[in-house]
N, C-alpha and C positions, 0 to 999 in steps of 0.2 A: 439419850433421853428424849423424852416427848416431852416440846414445850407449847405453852399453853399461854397468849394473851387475853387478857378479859378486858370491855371499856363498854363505856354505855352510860352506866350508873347516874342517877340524877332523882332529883327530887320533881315529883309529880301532884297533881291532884287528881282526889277519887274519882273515876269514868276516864282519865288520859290513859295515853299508851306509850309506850316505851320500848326500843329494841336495845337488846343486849348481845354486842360481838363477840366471841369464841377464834380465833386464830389458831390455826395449829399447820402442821407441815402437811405436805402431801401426803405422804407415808402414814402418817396419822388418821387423817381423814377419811383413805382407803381404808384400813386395814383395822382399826380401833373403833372402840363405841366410844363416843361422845354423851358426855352426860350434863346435865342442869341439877346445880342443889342449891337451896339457901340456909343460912341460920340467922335468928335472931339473939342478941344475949339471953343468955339464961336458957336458950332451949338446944333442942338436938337438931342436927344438919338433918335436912328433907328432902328428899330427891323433887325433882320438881320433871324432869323431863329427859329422856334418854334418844337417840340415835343410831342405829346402825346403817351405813352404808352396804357394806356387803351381805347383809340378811335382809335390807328393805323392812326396816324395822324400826320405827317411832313409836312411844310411849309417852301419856303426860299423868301426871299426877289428878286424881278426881277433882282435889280442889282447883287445880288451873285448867282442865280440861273443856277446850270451847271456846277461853278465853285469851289462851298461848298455843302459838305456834311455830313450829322449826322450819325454815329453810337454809339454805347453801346456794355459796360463791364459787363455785370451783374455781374460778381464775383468781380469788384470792385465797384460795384454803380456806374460807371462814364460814362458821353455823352462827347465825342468827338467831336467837328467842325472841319471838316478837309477843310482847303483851299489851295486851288491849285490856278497856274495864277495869285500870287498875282499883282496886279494895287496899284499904289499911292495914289489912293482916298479911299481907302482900310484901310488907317493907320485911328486910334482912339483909345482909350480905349473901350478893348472888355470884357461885364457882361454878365456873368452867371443869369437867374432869375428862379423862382418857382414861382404858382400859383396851383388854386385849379379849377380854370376857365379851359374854352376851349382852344383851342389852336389860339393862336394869334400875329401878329406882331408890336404891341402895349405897350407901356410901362407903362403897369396900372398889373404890377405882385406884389404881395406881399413880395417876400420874394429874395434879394441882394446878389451876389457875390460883393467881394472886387476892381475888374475887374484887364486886363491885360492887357499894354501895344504892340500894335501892330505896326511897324513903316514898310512902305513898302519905299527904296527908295536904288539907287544907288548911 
């Protein structure tokens, strides 16, 4: 199986930034899309941000586009979301996901982070 660590999560005010870590295996990283989603209670999980490595392929969501962005660790396996500017509508639980598909902002990934708490508020 593809395992997936999530950390980062913390409580922020509006205009701070925040990175959120993604760990996964080598294998993974090469060979899988990496994805970003969040939910908040009561709503539906949102793609927030996808990766592929082997198609050269990043995706953000309109609402965070501009204001998030991905890079990689190679020497640790790890995709970083880095967001800036954070907004209140911003806070959810933020997952890490793997797939073996394309790259997409869709929550049809196979393979789970544990996710991380994100709270944007003053």
């Amino acid at each position: 199986q593809v395992q997936l660590v999530e950390s980062g999560g913390a409580l922020v005010q509006p205009g701070g930034s925040l990175r959120l870590s993604c760990a996964a295996s080598e294998y993974a990283l090469n060979y899988y899309v990496i994805g970003w989603f969040r939910q908040s209670p009561g709503k539906e999980r949102e793609g927030v941000s996808c990766f592929s490595r082997s198609a050269g392929t990043t995706l953000f969501a309109h609402s965070v586009e501009g204001r998030f962005t991905i890079s990689v660790d190679n020497a640790k396996n790890t995709v970083y979301l880095e967001m800036n500017n954070l907004k209140p509508e911003d806070t959810g639980i933020y997952y890490c996901a793997a797939d073996a598909d394309v790259c997409k902002l869709l929550p049809e990934y196979a393979y789970w982070g544990q996710g991380t708490q994100v709270t944007v508020s003053s």
